[in-house]
ChimeraX commands (.cxc) that place a marker at each C-alpha (Angstrom):
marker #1 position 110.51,79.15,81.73 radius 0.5
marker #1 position 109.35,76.79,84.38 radius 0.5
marker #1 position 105.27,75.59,84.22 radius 0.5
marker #1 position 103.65,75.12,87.30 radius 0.5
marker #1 position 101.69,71.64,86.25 radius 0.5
marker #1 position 105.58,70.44,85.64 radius 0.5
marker #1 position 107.13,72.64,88.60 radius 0.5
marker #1 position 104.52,71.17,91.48 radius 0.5
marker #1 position 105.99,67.78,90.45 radius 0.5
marker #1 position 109.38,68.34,92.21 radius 0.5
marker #1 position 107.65,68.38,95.68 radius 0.5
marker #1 position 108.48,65.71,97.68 radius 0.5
marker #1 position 105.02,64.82,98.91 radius 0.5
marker #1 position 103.73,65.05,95.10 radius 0.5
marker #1 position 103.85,61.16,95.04 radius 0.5
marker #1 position 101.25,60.87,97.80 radius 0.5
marker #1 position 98.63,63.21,96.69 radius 0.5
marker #1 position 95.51,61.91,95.20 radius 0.5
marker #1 position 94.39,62.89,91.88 radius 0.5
marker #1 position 92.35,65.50,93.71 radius 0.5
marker #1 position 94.76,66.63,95.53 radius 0.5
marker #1 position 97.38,67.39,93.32 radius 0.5
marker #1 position 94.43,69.91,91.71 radius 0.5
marker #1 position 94.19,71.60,94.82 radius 0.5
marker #1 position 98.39,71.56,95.09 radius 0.5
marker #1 position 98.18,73.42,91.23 radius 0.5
marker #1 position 95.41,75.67,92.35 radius 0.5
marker #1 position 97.14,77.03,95.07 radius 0.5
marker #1 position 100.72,77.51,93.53 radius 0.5
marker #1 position 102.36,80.27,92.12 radius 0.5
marker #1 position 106.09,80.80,90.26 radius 0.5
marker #1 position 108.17,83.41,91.42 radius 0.5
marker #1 position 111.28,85.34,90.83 radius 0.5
marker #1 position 113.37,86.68,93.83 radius 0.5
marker #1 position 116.53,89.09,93.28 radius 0.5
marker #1 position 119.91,88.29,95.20 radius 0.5
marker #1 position 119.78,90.10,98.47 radius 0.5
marker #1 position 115.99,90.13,98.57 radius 0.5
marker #1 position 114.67,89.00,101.87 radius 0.5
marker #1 position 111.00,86.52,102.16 radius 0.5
marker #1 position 110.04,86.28,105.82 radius 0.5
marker #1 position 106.58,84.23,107.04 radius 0.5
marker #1 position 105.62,88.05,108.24 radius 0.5
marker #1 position 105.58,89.27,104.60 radius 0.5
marker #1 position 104.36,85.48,103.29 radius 0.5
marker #1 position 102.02,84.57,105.83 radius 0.5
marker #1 position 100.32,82.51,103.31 radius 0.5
marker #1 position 102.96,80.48,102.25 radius 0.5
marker #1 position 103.66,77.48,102.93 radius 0.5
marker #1 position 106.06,75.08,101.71 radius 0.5
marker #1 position 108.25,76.63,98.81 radius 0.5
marker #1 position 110.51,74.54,96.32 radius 0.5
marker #1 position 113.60,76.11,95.01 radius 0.5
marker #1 position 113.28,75.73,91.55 radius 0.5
marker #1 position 116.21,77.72,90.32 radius 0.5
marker #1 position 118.92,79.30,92.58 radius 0.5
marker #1 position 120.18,79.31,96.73 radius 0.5
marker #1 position 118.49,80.77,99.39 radius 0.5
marker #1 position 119.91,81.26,103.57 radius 0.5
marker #1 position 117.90,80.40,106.34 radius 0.5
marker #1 position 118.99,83.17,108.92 radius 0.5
marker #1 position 118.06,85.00,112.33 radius 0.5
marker #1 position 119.15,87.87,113.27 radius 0.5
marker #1 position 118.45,91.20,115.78 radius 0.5
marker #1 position 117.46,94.63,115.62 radius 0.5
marker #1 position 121.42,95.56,114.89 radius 0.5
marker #1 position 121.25,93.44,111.65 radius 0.5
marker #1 position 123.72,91.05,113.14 radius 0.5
marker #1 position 123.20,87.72,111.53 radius 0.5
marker #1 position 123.44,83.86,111.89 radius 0.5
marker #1 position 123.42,81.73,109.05 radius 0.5
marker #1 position 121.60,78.31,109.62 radius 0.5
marker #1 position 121.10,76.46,106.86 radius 0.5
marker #1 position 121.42,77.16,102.65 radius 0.5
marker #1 position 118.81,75.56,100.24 radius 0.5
marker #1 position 119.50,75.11,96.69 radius 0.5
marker #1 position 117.53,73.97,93.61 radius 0.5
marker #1 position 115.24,70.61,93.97 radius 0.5
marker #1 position 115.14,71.35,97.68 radius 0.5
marker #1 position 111.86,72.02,99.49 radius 0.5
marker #1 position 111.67,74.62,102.52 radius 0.5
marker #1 position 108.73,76.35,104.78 radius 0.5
marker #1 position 108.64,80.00,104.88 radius 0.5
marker #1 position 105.37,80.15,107.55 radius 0.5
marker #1 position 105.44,76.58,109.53 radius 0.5
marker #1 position 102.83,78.01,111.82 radius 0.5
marker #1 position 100.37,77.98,109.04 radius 0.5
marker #1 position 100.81,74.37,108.19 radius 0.5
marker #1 position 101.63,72.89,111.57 radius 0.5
marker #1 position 99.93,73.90,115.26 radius 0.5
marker #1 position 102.07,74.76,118.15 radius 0.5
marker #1 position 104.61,76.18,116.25 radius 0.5
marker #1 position 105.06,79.90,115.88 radius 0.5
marker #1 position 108.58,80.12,114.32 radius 0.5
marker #1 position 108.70,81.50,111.13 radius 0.5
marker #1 position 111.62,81.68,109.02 radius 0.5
marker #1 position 113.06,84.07,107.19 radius 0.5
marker #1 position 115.35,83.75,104.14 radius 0.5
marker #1 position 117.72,85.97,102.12 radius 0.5
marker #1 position 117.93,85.19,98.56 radius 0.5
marker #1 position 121.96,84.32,98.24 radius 0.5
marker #1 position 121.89,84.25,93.95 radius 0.5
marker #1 position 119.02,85.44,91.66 radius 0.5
marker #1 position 116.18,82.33,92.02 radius 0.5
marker #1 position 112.93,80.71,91.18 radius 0.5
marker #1 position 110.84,79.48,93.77 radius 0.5
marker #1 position 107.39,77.79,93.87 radius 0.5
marker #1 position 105.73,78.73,97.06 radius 0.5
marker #1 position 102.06,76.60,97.89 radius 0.5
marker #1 position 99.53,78.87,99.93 radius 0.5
marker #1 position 99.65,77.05,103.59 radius 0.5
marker #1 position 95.98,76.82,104.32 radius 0.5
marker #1 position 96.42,74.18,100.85 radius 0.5
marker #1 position 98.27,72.32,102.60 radius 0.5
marker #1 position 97.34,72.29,105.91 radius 0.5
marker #1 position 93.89,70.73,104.19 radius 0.5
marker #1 position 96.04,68.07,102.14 radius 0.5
marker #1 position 97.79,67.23,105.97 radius 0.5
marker #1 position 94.52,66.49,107.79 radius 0.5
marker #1 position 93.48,63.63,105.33 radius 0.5
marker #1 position 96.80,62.72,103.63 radius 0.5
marker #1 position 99.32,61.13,106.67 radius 0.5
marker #1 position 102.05,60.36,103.73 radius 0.5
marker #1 position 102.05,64.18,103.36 radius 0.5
marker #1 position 101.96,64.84,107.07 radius 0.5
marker #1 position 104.81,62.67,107.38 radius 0.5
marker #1 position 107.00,64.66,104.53 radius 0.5
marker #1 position 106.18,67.93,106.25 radius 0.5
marker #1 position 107.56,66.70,109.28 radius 0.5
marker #1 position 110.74,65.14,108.04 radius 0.5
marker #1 position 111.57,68.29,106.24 radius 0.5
marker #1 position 110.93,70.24,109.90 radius 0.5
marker #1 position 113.15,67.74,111.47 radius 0.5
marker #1 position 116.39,67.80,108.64 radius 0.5
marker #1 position 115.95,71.43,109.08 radius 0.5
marker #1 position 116.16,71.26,112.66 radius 0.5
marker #1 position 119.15,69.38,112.72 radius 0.5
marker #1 position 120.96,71.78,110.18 radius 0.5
marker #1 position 120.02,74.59,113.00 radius 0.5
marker #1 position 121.41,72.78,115.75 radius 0.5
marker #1 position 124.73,71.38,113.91 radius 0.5
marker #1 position 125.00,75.30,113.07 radius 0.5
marker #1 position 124.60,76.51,116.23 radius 0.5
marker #1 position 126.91,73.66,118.19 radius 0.5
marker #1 position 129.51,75.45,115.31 radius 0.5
marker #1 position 128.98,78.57,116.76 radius 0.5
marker #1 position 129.58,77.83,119.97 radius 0.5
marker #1 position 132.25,74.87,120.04 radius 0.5
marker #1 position 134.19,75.00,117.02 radius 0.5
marker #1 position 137.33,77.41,115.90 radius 0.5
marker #1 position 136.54,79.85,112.77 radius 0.5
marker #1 position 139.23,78.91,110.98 radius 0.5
marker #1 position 137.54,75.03,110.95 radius 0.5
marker #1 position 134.34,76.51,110.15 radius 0.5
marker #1 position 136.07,78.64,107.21 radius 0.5
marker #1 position 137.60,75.22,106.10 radius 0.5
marker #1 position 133.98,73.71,106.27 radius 0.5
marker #1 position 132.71,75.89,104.39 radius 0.5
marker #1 position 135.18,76.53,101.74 radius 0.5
marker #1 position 135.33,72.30,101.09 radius 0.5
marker #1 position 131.63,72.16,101.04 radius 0.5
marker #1 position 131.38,75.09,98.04 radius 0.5
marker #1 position 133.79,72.88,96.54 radius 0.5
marker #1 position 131.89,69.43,96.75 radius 0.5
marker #1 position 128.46,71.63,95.62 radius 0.5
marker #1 position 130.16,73.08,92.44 radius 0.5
marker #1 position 132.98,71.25,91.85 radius 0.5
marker #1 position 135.12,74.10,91.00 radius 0.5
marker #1 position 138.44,75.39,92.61 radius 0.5
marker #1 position 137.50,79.06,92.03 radius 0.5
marker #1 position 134.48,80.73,92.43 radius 0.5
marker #1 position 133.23,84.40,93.18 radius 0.5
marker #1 position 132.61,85.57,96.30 radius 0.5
marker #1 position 133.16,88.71,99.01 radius 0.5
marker #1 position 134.77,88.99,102.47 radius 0.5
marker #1 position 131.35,90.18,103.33 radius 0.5
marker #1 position 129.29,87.00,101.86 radius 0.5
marker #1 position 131.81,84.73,103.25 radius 0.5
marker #1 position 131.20,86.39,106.57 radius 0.5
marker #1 position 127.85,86.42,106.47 radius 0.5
marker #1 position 127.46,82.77,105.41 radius 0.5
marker #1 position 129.62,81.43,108.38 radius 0.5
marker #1 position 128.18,83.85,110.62 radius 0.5
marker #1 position 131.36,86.01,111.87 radius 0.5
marker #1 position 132.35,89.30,111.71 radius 0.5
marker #1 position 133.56,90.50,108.40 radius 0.5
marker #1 position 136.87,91.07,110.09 radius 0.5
marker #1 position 137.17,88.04,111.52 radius 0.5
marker #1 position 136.27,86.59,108.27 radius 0.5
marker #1 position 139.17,88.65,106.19 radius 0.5
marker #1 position 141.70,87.58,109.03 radius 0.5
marker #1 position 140.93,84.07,108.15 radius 0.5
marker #1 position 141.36,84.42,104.59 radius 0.5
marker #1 position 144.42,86.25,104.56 radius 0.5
marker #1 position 145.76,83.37,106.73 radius 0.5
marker #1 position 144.81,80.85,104.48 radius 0.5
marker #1 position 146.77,82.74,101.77 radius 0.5
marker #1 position 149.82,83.19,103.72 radius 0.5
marker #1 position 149.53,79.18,104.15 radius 0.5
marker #1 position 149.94,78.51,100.68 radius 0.5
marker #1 position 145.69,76.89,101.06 radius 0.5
marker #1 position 143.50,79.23,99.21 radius 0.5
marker #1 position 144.47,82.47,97.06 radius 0.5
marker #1 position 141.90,85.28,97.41 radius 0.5
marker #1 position 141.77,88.63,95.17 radius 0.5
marker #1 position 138.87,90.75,93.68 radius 0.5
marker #1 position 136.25,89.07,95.33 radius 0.5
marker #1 position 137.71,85.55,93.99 radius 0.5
marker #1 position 138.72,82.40,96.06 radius 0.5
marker #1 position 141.05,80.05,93.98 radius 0.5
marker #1 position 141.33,76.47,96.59 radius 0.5
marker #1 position 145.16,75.62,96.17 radius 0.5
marker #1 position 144.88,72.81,98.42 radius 0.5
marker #1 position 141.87,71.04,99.24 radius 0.5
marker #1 position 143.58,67.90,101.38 radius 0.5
marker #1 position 144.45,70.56,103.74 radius 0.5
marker #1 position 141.28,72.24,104.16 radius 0.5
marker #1 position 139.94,68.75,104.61 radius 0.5
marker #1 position 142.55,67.74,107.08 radius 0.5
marker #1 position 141.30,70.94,109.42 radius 0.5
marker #1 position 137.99,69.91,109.66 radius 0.5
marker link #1:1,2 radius 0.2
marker link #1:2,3 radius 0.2
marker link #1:3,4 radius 0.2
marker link #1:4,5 radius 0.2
marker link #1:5,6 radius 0.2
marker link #1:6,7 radius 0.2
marker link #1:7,8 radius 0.2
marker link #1:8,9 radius 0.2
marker link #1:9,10 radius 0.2
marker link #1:10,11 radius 0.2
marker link #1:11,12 radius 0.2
marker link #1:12,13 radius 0.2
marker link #1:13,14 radius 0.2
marker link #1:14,15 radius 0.2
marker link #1:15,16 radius 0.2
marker link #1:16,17 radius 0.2
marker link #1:17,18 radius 0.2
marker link #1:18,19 radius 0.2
marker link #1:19,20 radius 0.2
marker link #1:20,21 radius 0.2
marker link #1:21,22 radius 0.2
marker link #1:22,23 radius 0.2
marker link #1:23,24 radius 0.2
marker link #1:24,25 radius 0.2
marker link #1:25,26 radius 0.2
marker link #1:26,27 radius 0.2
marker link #1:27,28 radius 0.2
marker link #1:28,29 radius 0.2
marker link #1:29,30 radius 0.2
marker link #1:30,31 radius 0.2
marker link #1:31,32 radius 0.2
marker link #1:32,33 radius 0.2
marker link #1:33,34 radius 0.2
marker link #1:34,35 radius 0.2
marker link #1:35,36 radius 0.2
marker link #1:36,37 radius 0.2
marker link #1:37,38 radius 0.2
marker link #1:38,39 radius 0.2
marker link #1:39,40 radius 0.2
marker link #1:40,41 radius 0.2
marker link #1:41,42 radius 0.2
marker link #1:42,43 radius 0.2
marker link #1:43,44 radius 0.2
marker link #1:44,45 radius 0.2
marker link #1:45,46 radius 0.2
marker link #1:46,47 radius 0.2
marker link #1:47,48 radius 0.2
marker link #1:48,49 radius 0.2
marker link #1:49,50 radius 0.2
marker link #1:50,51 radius 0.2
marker link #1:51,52 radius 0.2
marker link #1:52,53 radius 0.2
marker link #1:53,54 radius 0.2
marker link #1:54,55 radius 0.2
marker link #1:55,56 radius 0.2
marker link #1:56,57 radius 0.2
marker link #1:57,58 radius 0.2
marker link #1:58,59 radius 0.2
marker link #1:59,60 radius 0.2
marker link #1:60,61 radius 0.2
marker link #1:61,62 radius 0.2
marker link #1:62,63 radius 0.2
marker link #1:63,64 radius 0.2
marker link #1:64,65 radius 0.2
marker link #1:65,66 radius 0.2
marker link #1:66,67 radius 0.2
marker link #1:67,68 radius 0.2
marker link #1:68,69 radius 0.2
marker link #1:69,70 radius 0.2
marker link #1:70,71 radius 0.2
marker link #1:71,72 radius 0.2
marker link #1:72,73 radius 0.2
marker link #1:73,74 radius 0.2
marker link #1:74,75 radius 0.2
marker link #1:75,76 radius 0.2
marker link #1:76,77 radius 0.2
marker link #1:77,78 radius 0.2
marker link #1:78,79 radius 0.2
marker link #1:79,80 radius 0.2
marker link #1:80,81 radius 0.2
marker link #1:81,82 radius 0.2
marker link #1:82,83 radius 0.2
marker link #1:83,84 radius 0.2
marker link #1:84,85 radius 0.2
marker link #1:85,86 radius 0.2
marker link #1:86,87 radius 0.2
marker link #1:87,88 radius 0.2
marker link #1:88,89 radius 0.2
marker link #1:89,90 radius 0.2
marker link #1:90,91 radius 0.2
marker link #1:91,92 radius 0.2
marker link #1:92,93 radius 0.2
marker link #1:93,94 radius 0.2
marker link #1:94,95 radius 0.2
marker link #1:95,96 radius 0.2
marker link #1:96,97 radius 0.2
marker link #1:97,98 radius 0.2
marker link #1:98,99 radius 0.2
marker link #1:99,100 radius 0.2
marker link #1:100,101 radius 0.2
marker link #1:101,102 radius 0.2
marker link #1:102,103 radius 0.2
marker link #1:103,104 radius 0.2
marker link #1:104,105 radius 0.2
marker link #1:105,106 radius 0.2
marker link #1:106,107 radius 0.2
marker link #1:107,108 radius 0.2
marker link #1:108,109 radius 0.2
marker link #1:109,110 radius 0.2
marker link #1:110,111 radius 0.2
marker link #1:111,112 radius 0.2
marker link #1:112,113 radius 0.2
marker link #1:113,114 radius 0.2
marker link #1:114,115 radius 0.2
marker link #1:115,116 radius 0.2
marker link #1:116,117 radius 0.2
marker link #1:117,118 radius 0.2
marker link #1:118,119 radius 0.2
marker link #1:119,120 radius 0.2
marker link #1:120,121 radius 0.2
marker link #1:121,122 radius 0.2
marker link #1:122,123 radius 0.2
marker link #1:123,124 radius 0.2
marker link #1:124,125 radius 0.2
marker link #1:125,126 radius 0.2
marker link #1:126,127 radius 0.2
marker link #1:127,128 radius 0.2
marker link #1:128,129 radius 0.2
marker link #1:129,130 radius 0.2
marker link #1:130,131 radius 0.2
marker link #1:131,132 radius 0.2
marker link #1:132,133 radius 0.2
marker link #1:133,134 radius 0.2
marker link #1:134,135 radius 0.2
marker link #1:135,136 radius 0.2
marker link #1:136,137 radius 0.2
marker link #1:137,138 radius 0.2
marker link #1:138,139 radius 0.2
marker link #1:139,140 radius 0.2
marker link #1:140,141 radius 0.2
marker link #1:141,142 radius 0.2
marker link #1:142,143 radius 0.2
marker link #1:143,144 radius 0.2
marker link #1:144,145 radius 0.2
marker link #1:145,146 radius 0.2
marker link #1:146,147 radius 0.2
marker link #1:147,148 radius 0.2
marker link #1:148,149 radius 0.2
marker link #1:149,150 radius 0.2
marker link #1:150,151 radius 0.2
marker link #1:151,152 radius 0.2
marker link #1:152,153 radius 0.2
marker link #1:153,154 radius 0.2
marker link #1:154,155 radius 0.2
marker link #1:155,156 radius 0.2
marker link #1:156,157 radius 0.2
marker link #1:157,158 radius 0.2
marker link #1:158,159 radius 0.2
marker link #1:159,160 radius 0.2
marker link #1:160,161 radius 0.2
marker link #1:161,162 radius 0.2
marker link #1:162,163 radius 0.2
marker link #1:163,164 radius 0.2
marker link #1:164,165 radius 0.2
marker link #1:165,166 radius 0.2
marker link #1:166,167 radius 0.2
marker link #1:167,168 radius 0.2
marker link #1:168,169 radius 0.2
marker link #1:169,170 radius 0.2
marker link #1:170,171 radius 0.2
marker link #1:171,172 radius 0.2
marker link #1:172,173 radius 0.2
marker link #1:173,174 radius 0.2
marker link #1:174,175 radius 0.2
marker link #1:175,176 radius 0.2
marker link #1:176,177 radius 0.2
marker link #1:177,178 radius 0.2
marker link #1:178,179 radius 0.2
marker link #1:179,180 radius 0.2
marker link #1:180,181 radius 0.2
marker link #1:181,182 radius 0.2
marker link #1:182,183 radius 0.2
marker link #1:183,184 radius 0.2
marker link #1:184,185 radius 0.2
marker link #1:185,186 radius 0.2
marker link #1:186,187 radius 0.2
marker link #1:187,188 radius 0.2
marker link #1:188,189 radius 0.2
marker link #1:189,190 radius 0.2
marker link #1:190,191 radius 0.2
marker link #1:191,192 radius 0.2
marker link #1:192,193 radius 0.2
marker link #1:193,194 radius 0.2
marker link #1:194,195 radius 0.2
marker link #1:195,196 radius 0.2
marker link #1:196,197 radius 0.2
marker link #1:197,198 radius 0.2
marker link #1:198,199 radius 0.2
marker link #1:199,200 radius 0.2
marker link #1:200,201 radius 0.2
marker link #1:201,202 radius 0.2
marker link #1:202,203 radius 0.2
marker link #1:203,204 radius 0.2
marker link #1:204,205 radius 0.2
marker link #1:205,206 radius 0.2
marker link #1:206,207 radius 0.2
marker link #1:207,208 radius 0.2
marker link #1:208,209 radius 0.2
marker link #1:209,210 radius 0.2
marker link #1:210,211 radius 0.2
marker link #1:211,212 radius 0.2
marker link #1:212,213 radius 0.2
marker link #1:213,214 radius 0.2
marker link #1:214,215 radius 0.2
marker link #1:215,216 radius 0.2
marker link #1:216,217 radius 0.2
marker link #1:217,218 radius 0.2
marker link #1:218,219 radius 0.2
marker link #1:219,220 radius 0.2
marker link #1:220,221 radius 0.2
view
């Protein structure tokens, strides 16, 4: 069970608010659950703010009117992201929108909070911006990705980076998830896999990715 008094203290800008301040951060914060799959969008939110992941993973995505998909970034607990940045910073209209990748608990802070904590606080200013800049760059390392690098390097990005986050060798996951979270085509995706297989690198069944050898994923990127 996660209190908000304890839960607003895991923001990032928490150590520049005033005593004031931080009342107006509690006042205007709420804990919520979100189911895997579940998709938050600014649209839906348009109050929120900046959100901290308290519990879980969530994917940073665009995509069309075909629900075809790109993956640009995944936040996990301890890490702070903004669901509506239009709210809390003018001249930008972009709002995100995020699918729920595991069950989670997120504490979202109503925007017009914040954007009242910005205009007399420049330590918090400055935070909000960083945080719009790293996630910038995680968009635009994404997208050069996309467009420059081979799947299969991608797939061996990806698959090393799980690693590093869990440390495990073996962990659950679909064709379709792994698809979706290197943004491919779930054939393209499966092609990949059954590659790495036949190369002695991974072994894949039921959903399930065992890493057999990790120096070789490594050496592909």
């Amino acid at each position: 069970m996660f209190e908000t008094a304890k839960a607003i203290q895991g923001l990032p800008f928490y150590e520049y608010l005033t005593n004031e301040q931080k009342e107006i951060v509690w006042n205007n914060s709420e804990i919520a659950s979100y189911k895997k799959g579940e998709v938050i969008t600014g649209l839906i939110n348009h109050c929120v703010g900046p959100f901290l992941i308290l519990e879980g993973a969530v994917r940073a995505i665009i995509d069309d009117e075909n629900f075809r998909e790109i993956t640009l970034f995944e936040l996990r607990a301890n890490e702070m992201g903004l669901l509506s940045a239009a709210c809390v910073l003018e001249h930008i209209t972009f709002d995100a929108k995020f699918v729920v990748e595991r069950d989670s608990v997120l504490l979202t802070v109503k925007s017009c909070a914040v954007k009242k904590i910005m205009e007399a606080n420049a330590e918090v200013k400055c935070v909000i911006f960083e945080t719009l800049t790293d996630r910038f760059s995680l968009c635009m390392t994404t997208l050069h990705g996309l467009l420059f690098t081979r799947y299969e390097r991608r797939m061996a990005a990806f698959l090393v980076e799980r690693y590093v986050y869990t440390g495990e060798t073996e962990f659950n996951i679909t064709q379709e998830e792994i698809a979706k979270m290197t943004s491919s085509a779930r054939e393209v995706a499966g092609k990949t896999i059954r590659q790495f297989a036949k190369d002695g690198i991974i072994e894949y069944g039921r959903g399930k990715v065992k890493l057999i050898d990790i120096q070789k994923l490594k050496d592909m990127i």
